[in-house]
C-alpha positions in Angstrom: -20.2 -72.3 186.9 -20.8 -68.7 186.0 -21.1 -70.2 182.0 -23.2 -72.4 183.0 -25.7 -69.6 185.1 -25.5 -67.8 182.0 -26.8 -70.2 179.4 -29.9 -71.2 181.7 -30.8 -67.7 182.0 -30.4 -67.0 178.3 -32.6 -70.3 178.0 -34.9 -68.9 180.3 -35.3 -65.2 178.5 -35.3 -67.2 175.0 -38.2 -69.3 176.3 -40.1 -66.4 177.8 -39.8 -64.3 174.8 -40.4 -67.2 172.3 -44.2 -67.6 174.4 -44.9 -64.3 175.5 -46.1 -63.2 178.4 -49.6 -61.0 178.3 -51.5 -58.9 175.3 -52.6 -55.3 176.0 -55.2 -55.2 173.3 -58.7 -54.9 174.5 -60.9 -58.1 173.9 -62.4 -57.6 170.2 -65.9 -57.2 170.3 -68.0 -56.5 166.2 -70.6 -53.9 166.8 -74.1 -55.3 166.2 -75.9 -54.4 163.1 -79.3 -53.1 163.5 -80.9 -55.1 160.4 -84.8 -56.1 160.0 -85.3 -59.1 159.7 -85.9 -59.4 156.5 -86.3 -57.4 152.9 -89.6 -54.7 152.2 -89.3 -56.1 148.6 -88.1 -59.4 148.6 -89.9 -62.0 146.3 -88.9 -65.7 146.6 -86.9 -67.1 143.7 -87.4 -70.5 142.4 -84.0 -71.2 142.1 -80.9 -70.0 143.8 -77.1 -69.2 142.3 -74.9 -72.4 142.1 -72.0 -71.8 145.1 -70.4 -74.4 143.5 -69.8 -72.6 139.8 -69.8 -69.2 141.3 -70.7 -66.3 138.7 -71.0 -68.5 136.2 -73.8 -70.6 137.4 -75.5 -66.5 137.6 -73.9 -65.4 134.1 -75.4 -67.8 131.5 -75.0 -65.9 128.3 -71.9 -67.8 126.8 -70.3 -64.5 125.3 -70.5 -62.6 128.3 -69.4 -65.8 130.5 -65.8 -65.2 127.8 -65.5 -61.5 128.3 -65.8 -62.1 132.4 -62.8 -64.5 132.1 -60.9 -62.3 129.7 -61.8 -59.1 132.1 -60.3 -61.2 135.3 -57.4 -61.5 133.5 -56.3 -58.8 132.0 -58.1 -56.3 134.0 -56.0 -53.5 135.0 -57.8 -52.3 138.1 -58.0 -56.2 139.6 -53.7 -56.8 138.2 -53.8 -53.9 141.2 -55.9 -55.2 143.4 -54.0 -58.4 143.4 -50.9 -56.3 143.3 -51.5 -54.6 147.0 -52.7 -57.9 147.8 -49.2 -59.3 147.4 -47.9 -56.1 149.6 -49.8 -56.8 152.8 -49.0 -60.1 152.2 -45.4 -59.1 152.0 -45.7 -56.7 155.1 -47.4 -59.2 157.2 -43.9 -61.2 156.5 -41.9 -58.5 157.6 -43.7 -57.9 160.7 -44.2 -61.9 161.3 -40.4 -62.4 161.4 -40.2 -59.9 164.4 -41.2 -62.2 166.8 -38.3 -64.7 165.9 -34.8 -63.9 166.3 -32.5 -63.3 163.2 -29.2 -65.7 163.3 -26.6 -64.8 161.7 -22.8 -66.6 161.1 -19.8 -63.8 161.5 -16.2 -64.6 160.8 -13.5 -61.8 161.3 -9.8 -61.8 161.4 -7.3 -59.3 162.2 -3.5 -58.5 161.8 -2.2 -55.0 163.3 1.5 -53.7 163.9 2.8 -52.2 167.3 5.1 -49.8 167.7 8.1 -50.7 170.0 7.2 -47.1 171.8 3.7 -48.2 172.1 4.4 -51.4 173.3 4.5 -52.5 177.1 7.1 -54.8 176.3 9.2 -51.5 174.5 9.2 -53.6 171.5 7.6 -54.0 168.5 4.7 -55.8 168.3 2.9 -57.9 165.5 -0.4 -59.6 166.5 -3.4 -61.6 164.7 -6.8 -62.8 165.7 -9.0 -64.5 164.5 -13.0 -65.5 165.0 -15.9 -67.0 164.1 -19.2 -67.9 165.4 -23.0 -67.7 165.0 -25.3 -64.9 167.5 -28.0 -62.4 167.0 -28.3 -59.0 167.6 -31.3 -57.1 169.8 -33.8 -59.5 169.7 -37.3 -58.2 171.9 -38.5 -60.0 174.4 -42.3 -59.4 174.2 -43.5 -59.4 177.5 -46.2 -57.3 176.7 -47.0 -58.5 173.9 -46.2 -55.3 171.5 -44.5 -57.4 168.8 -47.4 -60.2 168.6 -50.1 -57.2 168.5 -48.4 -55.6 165.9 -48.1 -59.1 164.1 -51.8 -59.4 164.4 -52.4 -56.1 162.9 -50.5 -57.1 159.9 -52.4 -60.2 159.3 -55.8 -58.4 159.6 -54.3 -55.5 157.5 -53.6 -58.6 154.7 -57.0 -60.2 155.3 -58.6 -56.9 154.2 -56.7 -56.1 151.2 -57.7 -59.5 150.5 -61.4 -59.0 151.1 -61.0 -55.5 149.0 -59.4 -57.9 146.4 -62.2 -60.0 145.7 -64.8 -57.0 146.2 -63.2 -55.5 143.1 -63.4 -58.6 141.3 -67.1 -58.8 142.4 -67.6 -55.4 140.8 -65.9 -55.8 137.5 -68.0 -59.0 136.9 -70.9 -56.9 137.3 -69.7 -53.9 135.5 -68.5 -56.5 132.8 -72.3 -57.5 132.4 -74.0 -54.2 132.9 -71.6 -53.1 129.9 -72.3 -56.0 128.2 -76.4 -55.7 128.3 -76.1 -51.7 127.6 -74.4 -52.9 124.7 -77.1 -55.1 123.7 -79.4 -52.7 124.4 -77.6 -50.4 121.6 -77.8 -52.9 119.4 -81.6 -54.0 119.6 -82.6 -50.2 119.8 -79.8 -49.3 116.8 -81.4 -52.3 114.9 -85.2 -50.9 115.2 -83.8 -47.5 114.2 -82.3 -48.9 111.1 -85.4 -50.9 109.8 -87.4 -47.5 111.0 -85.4 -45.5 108.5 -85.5 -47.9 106.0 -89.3 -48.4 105.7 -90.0 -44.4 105.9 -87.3 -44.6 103.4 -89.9 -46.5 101.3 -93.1 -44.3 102.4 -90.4 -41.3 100.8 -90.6 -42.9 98.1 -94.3 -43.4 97.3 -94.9 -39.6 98.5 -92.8 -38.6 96.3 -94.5 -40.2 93.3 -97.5 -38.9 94.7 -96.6 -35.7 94.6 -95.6 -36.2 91.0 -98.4 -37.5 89.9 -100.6 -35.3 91.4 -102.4 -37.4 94.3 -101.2 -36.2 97.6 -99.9 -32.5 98.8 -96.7 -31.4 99.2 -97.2 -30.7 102.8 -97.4 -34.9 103.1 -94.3 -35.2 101.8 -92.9 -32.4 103.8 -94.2 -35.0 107.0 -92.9 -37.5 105.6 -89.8 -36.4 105.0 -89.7 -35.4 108.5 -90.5 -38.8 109.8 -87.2 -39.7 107.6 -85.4 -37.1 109.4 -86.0 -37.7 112.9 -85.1 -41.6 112.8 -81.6 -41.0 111.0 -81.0 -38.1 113.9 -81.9 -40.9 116.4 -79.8 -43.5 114.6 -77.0 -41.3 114.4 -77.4 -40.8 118.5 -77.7 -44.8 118.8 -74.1 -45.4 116.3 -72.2 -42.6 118.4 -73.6 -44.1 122.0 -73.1 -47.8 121.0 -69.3 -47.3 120.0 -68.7 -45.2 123.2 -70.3 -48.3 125.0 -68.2 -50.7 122.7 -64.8 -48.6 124.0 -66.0 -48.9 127.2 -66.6 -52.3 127.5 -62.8 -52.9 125.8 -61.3 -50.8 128.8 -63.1 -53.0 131.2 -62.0 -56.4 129.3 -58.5 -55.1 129.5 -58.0 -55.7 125.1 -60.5 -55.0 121.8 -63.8 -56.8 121.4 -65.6 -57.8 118.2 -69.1 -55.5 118.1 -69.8 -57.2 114.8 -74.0 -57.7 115.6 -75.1 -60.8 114.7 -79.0 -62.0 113.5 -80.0 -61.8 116.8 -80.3 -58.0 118.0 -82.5 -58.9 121.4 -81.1 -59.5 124.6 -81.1 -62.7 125.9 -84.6 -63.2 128.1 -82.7 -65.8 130.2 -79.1 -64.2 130.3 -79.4 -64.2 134.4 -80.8 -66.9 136.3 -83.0 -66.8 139.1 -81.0 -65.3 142.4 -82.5 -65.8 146.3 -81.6 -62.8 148.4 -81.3 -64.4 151.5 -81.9 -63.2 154.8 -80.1 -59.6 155.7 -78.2 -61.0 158.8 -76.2 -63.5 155.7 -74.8 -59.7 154.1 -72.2 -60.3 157.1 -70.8 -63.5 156.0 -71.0 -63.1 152.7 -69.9 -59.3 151.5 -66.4 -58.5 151.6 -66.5 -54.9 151.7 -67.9 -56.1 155.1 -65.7 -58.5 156.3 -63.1 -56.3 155.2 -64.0 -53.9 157.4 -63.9 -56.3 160.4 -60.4 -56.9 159.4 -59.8 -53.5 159.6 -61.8 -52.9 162.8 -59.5 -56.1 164.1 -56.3 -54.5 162.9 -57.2 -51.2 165.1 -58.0 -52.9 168.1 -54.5 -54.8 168.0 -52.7 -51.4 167.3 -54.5 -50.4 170.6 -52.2 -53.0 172.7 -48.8 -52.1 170.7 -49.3 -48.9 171.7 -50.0 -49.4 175.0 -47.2 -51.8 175.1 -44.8 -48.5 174.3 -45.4 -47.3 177.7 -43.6 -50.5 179.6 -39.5 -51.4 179.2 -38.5 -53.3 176.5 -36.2 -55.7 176.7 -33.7 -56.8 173.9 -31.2 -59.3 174.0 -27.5 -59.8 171.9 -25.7 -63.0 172.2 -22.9 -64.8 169.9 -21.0 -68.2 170.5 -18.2 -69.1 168.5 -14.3 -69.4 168.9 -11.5 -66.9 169.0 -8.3 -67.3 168.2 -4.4 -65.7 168.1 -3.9 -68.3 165.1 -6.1 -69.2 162.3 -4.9 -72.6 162.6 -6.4 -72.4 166.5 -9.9 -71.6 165.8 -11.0 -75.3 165.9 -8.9 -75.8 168.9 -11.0 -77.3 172.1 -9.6 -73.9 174.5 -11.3 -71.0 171.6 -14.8 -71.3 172.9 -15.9 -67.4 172.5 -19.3 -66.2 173.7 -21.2 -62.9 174.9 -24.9 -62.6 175.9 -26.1 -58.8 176.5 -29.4 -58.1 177.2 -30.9 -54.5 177.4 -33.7 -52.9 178.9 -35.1 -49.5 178.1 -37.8 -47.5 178.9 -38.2 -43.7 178.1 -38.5 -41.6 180.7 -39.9 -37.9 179.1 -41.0 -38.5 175.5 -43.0 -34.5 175.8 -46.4 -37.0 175.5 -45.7 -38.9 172.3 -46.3 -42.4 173.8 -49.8 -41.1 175.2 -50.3 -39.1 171.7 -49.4 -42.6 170.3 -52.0 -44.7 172.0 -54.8 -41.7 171.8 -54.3 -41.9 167.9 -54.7 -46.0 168.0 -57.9 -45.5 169.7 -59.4 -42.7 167.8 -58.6 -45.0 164.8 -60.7 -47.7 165.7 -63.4 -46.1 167.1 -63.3 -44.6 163.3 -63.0 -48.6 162.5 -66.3 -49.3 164.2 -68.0 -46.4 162.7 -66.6 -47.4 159.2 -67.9 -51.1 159.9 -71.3 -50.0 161.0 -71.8 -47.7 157.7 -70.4 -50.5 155.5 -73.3 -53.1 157.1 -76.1 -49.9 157.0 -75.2 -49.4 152.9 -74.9 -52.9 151.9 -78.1 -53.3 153.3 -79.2 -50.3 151.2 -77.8 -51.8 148.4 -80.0 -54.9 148.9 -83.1 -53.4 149.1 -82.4 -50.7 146.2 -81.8 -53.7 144.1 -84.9 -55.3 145.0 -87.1 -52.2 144.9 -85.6 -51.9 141.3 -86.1 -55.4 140.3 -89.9 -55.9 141.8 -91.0 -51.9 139.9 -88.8 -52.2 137.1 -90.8 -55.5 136.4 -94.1 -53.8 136.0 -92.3 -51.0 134.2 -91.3 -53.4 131.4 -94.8 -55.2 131.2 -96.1 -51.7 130.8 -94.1 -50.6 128.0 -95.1 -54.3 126.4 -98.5 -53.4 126.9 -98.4 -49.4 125.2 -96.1 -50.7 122.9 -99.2 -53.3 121.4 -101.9 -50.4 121.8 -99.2 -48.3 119.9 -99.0 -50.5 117.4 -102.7 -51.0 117.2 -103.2 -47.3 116.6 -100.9 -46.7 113.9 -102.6 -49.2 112.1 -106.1 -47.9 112.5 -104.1 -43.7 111.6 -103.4 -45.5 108.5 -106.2 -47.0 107.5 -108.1 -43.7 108.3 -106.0 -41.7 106.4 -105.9 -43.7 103.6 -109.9 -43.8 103.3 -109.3 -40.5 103.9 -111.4 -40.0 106.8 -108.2 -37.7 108.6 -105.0 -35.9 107.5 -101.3 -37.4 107.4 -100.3 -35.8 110.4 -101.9 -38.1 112.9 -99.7 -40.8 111.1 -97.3 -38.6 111.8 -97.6 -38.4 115.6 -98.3 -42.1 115.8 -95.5 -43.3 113.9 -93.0 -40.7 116.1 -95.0 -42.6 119.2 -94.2 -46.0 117.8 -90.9 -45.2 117.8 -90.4 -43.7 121.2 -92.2 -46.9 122.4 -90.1 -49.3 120.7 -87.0 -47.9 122.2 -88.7 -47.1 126.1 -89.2 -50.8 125.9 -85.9 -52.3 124.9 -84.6 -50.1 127.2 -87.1 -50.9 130.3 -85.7 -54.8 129.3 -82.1 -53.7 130.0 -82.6 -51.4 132.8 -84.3 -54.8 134.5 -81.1 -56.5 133.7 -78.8 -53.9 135.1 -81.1 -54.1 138.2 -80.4 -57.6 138.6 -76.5 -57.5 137.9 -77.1 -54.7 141.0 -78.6 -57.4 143.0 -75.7 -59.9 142.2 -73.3 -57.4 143.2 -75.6 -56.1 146.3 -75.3 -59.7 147.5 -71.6 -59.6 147.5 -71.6 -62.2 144.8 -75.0 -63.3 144.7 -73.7 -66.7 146.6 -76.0 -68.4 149.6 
């Protein structure tokens, strides 16, 4: 009868702590953002980024789409990403088997001596025993729900890291093709620098016969040999800066990288496609720096209730059933049924305030969470419209440079032709060749700063995904 008491009320505890009882975490409320309702400087798209293909259907350019998939593999800053991502995941399984008991089979056996003047008997006595059975040891009962809360914590502590995960991933896909148009941007610029030097290579050249022969001063060919001067110092600048953008590019890929140039020095017009920004409420759903910090706002509030938990009695439970024996042999026999069942209950009565210190430092921490999560939603929102603002000025800013680039062009024509009918010295050839220059380069580099401002966007949009 008294058996028979005892296994309905371990049933009874087992069933109670398998369902749990209550939660002491407060409800989980997100913080509203205070976003506009839309962008200062959005301009509608004619086409948005395939979900479906991802970056890819964003990325056109078939040698950047390669180095993107080489960089997410061998990438050494996402391999660690992943890594801690495979942690918390690890973690959360530690902290997830908590809330089930851990059975275990023990068998033990036993064979001591008895001295006759230790005996009862007054003789010497030889004895064995034998046992084996299956129990588990201080297993919580989680009335208030401390274990589950700090289950939950895990998970949204995993969730995060996984959020972080793919927020690094978004970055190095735009890093890879912010290093990959700088690098084109090297190129192009190098290019006009080397077809610079060669044609005032040339004018060297002529001067110099002129000089010999009489028709022009030596000051001219002083000038020109200045000219000469000034675009092999820039072209030296443009070799040292496009193999430092080379080695960068590498580190970011993870291995080497051909820089072998090819015919085509000019960056690719329609390496990005067209990309809608979306409305600003949507940077909640779709960045993960943000919805990682929700996880970690959610993980906070569940460490609220743990702690709380601390200050009722926690009840743990021990149990075993299996048989017992003199004789080896008797182990199987119908009368060695063995069993205990020990529950405990314990509750600390002076701890000099760590419990209270305990739950003051859960809640400090997530009222740092919502702060965290409100300054996350405040700069990705910044990050939006900076991308916008960029993309909308640097736009003008490039048809600008198109435009004094054509009037540049136009007037060191016209300095030539002067100077050569002699109507004005060498020197304002001089100036507008170094202006031709200068103008050539502002402009290839106003075409890749309008690049980078749209890999910005992509990455502002957590992905560039509606």
């Amino acid at each position: 009868m008294k058996k028979e008491k005892a296994a309905r009320l371990a049933t009874m505890l087992l069933v109670l702590g398998l369902s749990g009882c209550t939660s002491l975490a407060p409800p989980h409320s997100t913080p509203e953002a205070a976003l506009p309702d839309a962008y200062s400087n959005q301009v509608a798209p004619t086409t948005v980024a395939d979900a479906d293909n991802g970056w890819r259907s964003y990325f056109t350019d078939t040698r950047l789409q390669a180095l993107i998939e080489q960089a997410l593999t061998t990438n050494y800053d996402l391999r660690s990403a992943l890594l801690r991502v495979e942690q918390a995941r690890a973690a959360y399984g530690i902290q997830r088997a908590e809330r089930l008991p851990t059975l275990g089979v023990e068998a033990a056996g036993e064979r001591s001596r008895t001295p006759a003047d230790l005996s009862p008997s007054g003789r010497t006595r030889i004895g064995n025993q034998f046992q084996a059975g299956v129990g588990f040891s201080t297993w919580e009962l989680d009335f208030w729900g401390r274990v589950r809360n700090l289950n939950e914590a895990a998970l949204e502590q995993y969730l995060a890291t996984d959020e972080a995960r793919r927020a690094t991933e978004i970055s190095l896909i735009a890093q890879v093709a912010d290093s990959y148009f700088r690098l084109q941007e090297l190129d192009e610029r190098l290019d006009l620098a080397r077809r610079t030097i060669d044609s005032r290579q040339e004018s060297l050249r002529i001067f110099t016969r002129r000089v010999e022969v009489g028709a022009t001063s030596p000051l001219e060919l002083t000038q020109v040999e200045m000219l000469l001067q000034q675009a092999k110092a820039l072209g030296a600048q443009l070799e040292q800066a496009y193999a430092q953008q080379a080695n960068a590019l590498a580190l970011l890929v993870g291995s080497p990288i051909e820089t072998v140039a090819g015919d085509e020095h000019k960056i690719a017009a329609d390496a990005l496609a067209p990309l809608a920004p979306g409305l600003p409420s949507e940077l909640l759903i779709r960045r993960p720096d943000i919805r990682s910090a929700e996880h970690l706002l959610r993980s906070a509030n569940a460490n609220i209730g743990a702690a709380r938990a601390a200050f009722f009695p926690r009840i743990a439970l021990t149990g075993n059933l299996g048989t017992a024996s003199a004789d080896l042999g008797g182990l199987l026999g119908s009368d060695s049924q063995a069993w205990n069942f020990s529950p405990t209950l314990s509750l600390p009565i002076f701890d000099s305030g760590r419990r209270r210190a305990n739950l003051t430092l859960a809640e400090l921490r997530r009222e740092q969470a919502v702060v965290e999560y409100e300054q996350t939603i405040q700069q990705a929102f910044r990050d939006v419209a900076d991308a916008l603002a960029a993309n909308r000025w640097l736009a003008e800013q490039l048809e600008t440079a198109s435009a004094m680039l054509a009037v540049q062009r136009e007037r060191t024509r016209l300095a030539m032709l002067r100077y050569e009918s002699g109507a004005v010295p060498y020197l304002e050839v001089l100036d507008a060749q170094r202006d031709l220059l200068s103008a050539e380069q502002q402009r290839v580099e106003k075409r890749r700063q309008l690049l980078s401002a749209r890999v910005a966007l992509y990455t502002a949009l957590g992905g560039g995904l509606i």
